[in-house]
C-alpha positions in Angstrom: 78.3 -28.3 0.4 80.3 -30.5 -2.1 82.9 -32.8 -0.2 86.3 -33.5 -2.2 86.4 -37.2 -3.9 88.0 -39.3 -1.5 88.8 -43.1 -2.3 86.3 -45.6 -1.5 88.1 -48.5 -3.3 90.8 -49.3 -1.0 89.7 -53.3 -1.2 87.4 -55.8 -2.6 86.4 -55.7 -6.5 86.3 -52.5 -7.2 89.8 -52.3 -6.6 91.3 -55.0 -8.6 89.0 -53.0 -11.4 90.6 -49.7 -11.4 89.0 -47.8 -8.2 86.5 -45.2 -7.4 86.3 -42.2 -6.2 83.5 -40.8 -4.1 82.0 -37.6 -3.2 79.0 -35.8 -1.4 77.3 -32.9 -3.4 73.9 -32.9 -0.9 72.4 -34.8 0.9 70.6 -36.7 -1.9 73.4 -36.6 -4.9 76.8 -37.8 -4.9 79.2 -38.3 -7.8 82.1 -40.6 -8.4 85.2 -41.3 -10.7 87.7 -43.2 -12.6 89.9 -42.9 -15.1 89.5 -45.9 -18.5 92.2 -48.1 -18.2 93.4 -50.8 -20.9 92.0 -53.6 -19.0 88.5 -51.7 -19.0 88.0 -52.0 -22.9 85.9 -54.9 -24.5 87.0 -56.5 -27.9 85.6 -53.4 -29.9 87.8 -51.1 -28.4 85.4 -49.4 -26.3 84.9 -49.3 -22.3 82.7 -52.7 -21.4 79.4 -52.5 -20.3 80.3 -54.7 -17.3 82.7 -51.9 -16.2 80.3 -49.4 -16.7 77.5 -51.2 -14.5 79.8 -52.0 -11.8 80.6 -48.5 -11.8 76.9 -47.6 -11.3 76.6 -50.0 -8.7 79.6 -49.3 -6.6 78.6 -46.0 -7.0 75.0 -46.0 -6.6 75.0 -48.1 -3.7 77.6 -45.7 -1.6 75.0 -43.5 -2.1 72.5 -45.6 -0.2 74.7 -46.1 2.3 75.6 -42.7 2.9 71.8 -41.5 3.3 71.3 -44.9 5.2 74.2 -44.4 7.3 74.4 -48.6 7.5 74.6 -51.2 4.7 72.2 -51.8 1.5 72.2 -54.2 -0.9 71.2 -53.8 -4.7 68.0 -55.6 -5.2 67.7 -54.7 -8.9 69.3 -52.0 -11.6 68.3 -51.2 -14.9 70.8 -49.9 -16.8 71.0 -48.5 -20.6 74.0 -47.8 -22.5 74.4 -44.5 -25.0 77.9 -43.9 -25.6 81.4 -45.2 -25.1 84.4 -43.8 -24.3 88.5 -45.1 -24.2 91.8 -45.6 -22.7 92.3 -42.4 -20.5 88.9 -41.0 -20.1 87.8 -39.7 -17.2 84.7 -40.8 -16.6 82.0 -39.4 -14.2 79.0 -41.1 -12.5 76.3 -39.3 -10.8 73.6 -41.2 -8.2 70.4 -39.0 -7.2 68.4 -40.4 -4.3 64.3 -40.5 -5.6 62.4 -41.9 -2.7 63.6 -43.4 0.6 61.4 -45.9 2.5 62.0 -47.7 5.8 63.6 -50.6 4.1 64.5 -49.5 0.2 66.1 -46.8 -1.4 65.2 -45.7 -5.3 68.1 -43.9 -7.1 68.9 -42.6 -10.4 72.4 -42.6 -11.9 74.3 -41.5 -14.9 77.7 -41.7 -16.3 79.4 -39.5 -18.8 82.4 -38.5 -20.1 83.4 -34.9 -20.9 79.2 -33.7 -20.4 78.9 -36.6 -23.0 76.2 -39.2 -21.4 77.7 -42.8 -21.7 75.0 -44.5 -19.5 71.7 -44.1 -17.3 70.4 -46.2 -14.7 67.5 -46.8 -12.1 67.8 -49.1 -9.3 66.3 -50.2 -5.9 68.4 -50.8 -2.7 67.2 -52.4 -0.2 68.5 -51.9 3.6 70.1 -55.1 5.6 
């Protein structure tokens, strides 16, 4: 059952960077949100790749927590970047849960904007 996007950004950095919105689809995907703000674009006019990976690991790591039902912290995330996207976008991450161990999680993620894909990821959480 997919759960409405609620907002998990109601302190901290992802805040002061724009927000994110979370949601369940099953019990190993989730997807979350934002909308491209000014402050979110790099000198050549498209969204920065710093945004985009802190998206991905905001994201990415609610995810862990939700299957964890505790607190994980990201040990590494490999991220590649295929598109960009602008000022009002909204922009659409998805984490899928691969393998979950006693003490690490391995997830997949992906952002995109309008079905276009604007980054991919793989990274390891591990459980504190």
């Amino acid at each position: 059952m997919t759960e409405n996007f609620r907002n998990i950004s109601k302190v901290g950095f992802m805040k002061h960077n724009g927000g994110l919105e979370f949601r369940k689809i099953s019990d190993t995907e989730f997807e979350f949100t934002t909308t491209i703000k000014e402050f979110h674009m790099n000198a050549g006019g498209v969204t920065h790749g710093g945004f985009v990976m802190s998206m991905l690991d905001s994201g990415m790591g609610t995810s862990a927590h939700q299957v964890i039902k505790g607190r994980a912290v990201t040990i590494s995330l490999n991220t590649n970047f295929i598109g960009g996207s602008k000022v009002g976008d909204k922009i659409i991450g998805y984490a899928k849960i691969k393998k979950h161990t006693n003490t690490l999680i391995f997830m997949y993620g992906e952002i995109k904007c309008e079905d276009k894909l604007l980054a991919t990821a793989e990274g390891i959480w591990k459980k504190i």
